[in-house]
C-alpha positions in Angstrom: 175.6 111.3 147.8 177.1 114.1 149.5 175.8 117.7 151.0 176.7 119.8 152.4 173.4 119.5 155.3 171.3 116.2 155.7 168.4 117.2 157.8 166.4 114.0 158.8 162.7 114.5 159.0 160.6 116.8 157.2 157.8 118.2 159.7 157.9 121.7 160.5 161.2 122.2 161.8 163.0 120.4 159.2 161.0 122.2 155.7 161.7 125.0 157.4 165.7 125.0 158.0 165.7 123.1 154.5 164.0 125.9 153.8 166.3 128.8 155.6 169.3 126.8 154.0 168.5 126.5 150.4 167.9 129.8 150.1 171.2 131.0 151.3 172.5 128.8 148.3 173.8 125.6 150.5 173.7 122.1 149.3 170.5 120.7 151.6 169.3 117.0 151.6 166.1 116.2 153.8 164.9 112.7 154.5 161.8 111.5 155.6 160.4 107.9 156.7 157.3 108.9 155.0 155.6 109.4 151.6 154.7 113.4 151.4 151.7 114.6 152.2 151.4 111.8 154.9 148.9 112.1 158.0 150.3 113.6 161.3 148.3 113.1 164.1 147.7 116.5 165.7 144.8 119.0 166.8 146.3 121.1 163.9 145.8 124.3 166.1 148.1 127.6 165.1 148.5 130.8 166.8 149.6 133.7 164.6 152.9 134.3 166.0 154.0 131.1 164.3 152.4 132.1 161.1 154.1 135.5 161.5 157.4 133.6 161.6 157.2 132.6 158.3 158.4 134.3 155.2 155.4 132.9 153.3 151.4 133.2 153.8 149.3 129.9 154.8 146.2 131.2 153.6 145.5 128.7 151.3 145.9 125.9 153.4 143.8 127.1 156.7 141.3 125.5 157.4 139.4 127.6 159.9 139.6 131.0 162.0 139.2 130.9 165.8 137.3 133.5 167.7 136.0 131.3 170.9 136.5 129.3 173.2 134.1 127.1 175.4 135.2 126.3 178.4 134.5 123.5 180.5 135.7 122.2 184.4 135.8 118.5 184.7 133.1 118.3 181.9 130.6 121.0 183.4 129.5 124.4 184.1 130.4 125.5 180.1 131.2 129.3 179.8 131.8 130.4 176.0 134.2 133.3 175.7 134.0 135.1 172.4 137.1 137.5 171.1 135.5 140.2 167.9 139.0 139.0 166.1 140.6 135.6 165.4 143.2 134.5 167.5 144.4 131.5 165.8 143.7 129.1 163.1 142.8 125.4 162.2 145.1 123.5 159.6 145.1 119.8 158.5 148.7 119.0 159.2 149.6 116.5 156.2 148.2 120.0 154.5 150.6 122.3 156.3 153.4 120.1 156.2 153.6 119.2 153.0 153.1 122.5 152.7 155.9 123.9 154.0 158.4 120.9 152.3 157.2 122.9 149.0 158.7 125.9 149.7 161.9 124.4 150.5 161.7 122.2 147.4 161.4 125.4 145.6 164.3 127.1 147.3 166.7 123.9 145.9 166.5 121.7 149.1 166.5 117.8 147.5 164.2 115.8 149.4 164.2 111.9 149.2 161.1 110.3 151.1 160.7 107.1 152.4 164.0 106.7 153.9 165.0 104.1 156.7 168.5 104.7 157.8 170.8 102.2 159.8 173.7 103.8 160.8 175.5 107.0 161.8 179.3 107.9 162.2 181.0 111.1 162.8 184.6 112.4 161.6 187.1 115.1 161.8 185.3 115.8 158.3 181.4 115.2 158.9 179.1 112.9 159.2 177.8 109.8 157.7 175.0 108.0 157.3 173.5 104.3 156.1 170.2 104.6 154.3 168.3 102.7 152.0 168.5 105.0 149.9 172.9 104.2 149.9 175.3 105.7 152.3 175.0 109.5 152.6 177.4 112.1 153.7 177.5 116.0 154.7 179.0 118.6 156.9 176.5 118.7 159.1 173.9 116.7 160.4 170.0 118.0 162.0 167.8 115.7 163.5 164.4 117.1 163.5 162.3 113.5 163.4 160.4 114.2 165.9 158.6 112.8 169.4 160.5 109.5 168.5 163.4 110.7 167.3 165.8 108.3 165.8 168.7 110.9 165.5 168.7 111.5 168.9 168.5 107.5 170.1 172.0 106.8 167.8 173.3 109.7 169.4 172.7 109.1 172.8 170.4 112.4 173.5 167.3 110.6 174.9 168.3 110.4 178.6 166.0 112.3 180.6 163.2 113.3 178.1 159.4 113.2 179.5 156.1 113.3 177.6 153.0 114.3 177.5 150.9 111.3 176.4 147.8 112.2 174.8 145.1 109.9 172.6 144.0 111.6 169.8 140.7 110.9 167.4 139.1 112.4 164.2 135.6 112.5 163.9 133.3 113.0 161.1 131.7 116.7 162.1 128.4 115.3 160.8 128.3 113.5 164.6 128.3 117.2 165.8 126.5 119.3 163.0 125.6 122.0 165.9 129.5 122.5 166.3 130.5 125.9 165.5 133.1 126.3 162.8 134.9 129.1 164.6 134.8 127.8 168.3 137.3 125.6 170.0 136.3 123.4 173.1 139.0 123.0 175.8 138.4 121.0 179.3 140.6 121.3 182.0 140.8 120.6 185.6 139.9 116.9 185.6 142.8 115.3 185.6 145.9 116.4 186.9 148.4 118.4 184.5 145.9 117.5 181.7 143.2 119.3 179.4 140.7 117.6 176.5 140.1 119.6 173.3 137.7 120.2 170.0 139.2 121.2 167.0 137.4 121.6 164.0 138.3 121.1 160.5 136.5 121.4 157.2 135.1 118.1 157.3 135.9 116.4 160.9 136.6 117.4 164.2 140.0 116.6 165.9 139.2 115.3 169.5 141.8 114.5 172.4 143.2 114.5 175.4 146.7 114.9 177.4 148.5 115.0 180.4 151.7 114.9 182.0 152.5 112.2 184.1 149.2 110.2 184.2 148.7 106.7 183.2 147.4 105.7 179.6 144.3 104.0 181.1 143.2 107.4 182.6 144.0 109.5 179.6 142.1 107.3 177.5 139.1 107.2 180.2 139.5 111.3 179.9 139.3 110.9 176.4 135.9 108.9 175.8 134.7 111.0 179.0 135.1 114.1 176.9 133.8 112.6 173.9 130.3 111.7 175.5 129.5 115.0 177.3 129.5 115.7 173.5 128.1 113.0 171.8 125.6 110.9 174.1 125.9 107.6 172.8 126.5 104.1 174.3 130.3 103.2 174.7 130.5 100.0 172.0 129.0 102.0 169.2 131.9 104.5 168.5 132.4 104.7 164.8 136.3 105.6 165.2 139.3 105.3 166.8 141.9 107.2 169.4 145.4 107.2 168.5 148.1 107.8 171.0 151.3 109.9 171.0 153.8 111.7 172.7 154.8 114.8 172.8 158.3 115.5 174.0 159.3 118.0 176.8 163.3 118.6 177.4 164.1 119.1 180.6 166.9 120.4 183.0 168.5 122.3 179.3 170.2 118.4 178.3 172.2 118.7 175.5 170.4 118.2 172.1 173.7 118.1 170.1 176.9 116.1 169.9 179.5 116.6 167.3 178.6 117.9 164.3 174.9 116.7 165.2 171.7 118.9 166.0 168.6 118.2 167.9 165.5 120.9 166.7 161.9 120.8 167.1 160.4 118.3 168.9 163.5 116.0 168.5 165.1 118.5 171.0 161.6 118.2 173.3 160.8 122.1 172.6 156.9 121.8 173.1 154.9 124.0 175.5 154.8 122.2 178.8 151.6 123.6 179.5 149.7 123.7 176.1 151.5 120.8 174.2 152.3 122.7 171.2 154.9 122.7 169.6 155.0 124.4 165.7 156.1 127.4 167.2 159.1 126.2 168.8 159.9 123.4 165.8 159.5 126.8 163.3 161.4 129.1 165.8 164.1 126.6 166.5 164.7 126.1 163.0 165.2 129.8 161.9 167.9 130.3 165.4 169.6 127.5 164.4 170.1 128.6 160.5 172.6 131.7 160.6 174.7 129.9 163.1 174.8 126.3 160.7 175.5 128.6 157.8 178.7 130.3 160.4 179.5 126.2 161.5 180.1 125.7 157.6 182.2 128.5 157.0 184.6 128.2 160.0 184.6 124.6 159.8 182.9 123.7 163.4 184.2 120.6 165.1 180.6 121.1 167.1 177.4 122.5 167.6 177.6 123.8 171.1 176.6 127.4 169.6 173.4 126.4 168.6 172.4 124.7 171.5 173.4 128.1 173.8 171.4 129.8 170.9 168.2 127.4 171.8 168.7 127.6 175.4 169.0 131.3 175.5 165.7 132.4 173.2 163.6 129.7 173.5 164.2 127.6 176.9 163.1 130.6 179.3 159.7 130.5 177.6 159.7 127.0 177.7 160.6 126.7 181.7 158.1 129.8 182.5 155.2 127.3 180.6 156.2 125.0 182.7 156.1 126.7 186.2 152.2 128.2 185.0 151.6 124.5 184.4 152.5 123.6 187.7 150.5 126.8 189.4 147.6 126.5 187.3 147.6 122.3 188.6 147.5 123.9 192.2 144.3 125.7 191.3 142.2 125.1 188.5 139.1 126.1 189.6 140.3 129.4 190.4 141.9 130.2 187.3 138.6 128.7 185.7 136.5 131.2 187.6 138.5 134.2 186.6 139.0 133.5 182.9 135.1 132.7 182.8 134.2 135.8 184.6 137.3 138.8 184.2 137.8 140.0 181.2 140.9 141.0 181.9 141.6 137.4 182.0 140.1 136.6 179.1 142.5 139.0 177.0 145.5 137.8 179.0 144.7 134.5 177.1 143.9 135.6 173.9 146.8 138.0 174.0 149.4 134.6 174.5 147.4 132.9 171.8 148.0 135.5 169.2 151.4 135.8 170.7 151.5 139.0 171.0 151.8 138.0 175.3 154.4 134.8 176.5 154.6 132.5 179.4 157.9 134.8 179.8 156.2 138.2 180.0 154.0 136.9 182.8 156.4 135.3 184.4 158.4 138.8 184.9 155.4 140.6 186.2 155.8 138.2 189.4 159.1 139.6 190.1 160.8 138.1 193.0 157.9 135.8 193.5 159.2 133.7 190.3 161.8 132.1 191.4 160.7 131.3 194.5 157.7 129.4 193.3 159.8 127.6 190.4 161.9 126.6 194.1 158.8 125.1 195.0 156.9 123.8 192.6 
């Protein structure tokens, strides 16, 4: 089978430039490992300036608005902080995602599901791949599988890539019937470049933890700590599990292309270094990268460099100012606790980066020549 674009995995970033694709006419196949709607483990948060990315509205598929926050410092002194408007919503993401493969089913992208491929070689004329679903062959080739991207471990594009490990669990929100529909719970300041969160759904609660650079063990221990300043209950009678995964940070701008091959999403590591999420980028990534796949086509492209420089120009500095507030907020969490508990000025900050109408970026400029002198550092 040939296309003119395979894009390999079917998540956000890839429905979406299936989706961008087929709509400007192009021949799009997408491949996924899995059977759509499949379960994704995720908190399943969304702030509205990825929802205002897309073309389409998610109403039908949210699960809950957000006006609050409770916030906690290693497990005490809770301070809830209400906003009079939502600032972002609740999905299920086998929901969302499958979702989002609709729309670019209905735009003419083929999607075959439950695909293990084997092999990858590149050409003067494009690329080809072994599948079991036959050998398949196109102009271009986009890798959006993914923390554990196999795209990127045939081409060589792994090197350098850290994580944020984080264990994950849903829980039946009958354990926690006093838990506000509309309120998120976020911890931070316990462990090092980490934070625990409450999410809730419909019908269960999405509970977890991450950090950056801290040891499974203590991740997990954060976890279950979390769990029972919630639910007070002895340790060996937890009804459900914790799942882990990674969430992929790029670092230092490596290259997430090679040839006629493309990295997007969180194959390329374009998650919030601070926050962990990364729908945004995965959505964002996908619609930079479009117009300029669409130009590769028509003038024949030997490479992708152009969409990396695309990437690296609208959405690394974001990416790099997240991770610089990461490292400033790990310096002093109390403080920052303090002031968005008790300035409302703080507060809004916040909410104003959670509805997106504020970035990492934006703050980052107001420090002026303080900026780079603390990224020096830090």
């Amino acid at each position: 089978m040939e296309s003119e674009f395979i894009i390999v995995g079917a998540g956000p970033a890839g429905s979406t430039l299936a989706y961008e694709l087929a709509s400007q006419g192009r021949k799009v196949l997408l491949l996924d490992k899995s059977k759509f709607p499949r379960r994704k483990t995720c908190a399943g948060g969304l702030n509205f300036r990825a929802l205002r990315l897309l073309p389409f509205s998610c109403a039908g598929i949210v699960e809950n608005y957000i006006t609050g926050i409770n916030f906690t410092h290693h497990l005490t002194s809770p301070v809830l902080r209400n906003h009079p408007e939502p600032f972002m919503v609740t999905v299920r993401r086998e929901n969302f995602d499958h979702f989002l493969l609709q729309q670019a089913q209905k735009r003419g992208a083929i999607f075959l599901e439950q695909i293990q491929w084997h092999s990858l070689y590149q050409d003067a004329l494009g690329v080809e791949i072994e599948t079991s679903a036959g050998r398949l062959r196109a102009k271009f080739l986009i890798g959006a599988d993914g923390a554990q991207s196999q795209v990127a471990r045939k081409l060589g594009l792994q090197e350098g890539r850290t994580y944020i490990l984080a264990f994950h669990s849903e829980i039946p929100s009958s354990i926690f019937p006093e838990q506000a529909k509309d309120i998120i719970h976020i911890d931070w300041g316990s462990l090092k470049r980490s934070y625990a969160y409450l999410f809730p759904k419909n019908n269960y609660l999405a509970l977890g933890a991450g950090g950056y650079q801290i040891p499974p063990l203590q991740i997990r221990k954060y976890q279950r700590a979390f769990l029972f300043s919630h639910w007070r209950k002895e340790a060996d009678s937890i009804p459900f599990s914790a799942t882990g995964f990674f969430l992929p940070l790029r670092e230092k701008r490596n290259p997430i292309h090679k040839g006629r091959c493309l990295l997007i999403g969180d194959a390329a590591g374009l998650v919030d270094p601070f926050t962990g999420e990364g729908i945004y980028s995965a959505i964002r990534s996908a619609q930079i990268s479009a117009p300029l796949l669409l130009e590769a086509l028509q003038k024949n492209w030997s490479n992708l460099q152009p969409c990396q420089e695309a990437l690296d120009h609208y959405l690394m500095p974001e990416l790099e100012s997240a991770r610089l507030f990461r490292e400033i907020f790990n310096l002093w969490p109390a403080f920052f606790h303090k002031r968005v508990m008790k300035k409302e000025r703080w507060w809004e900050a916040l909410v104003k980066i959670l509805k997106g109408e504020k970035s990492f970026l934006d703050v980052r400029k107001k420090l002026g020549p303080w900026a780079p002198l603390l990224s020096l550092i830090l």
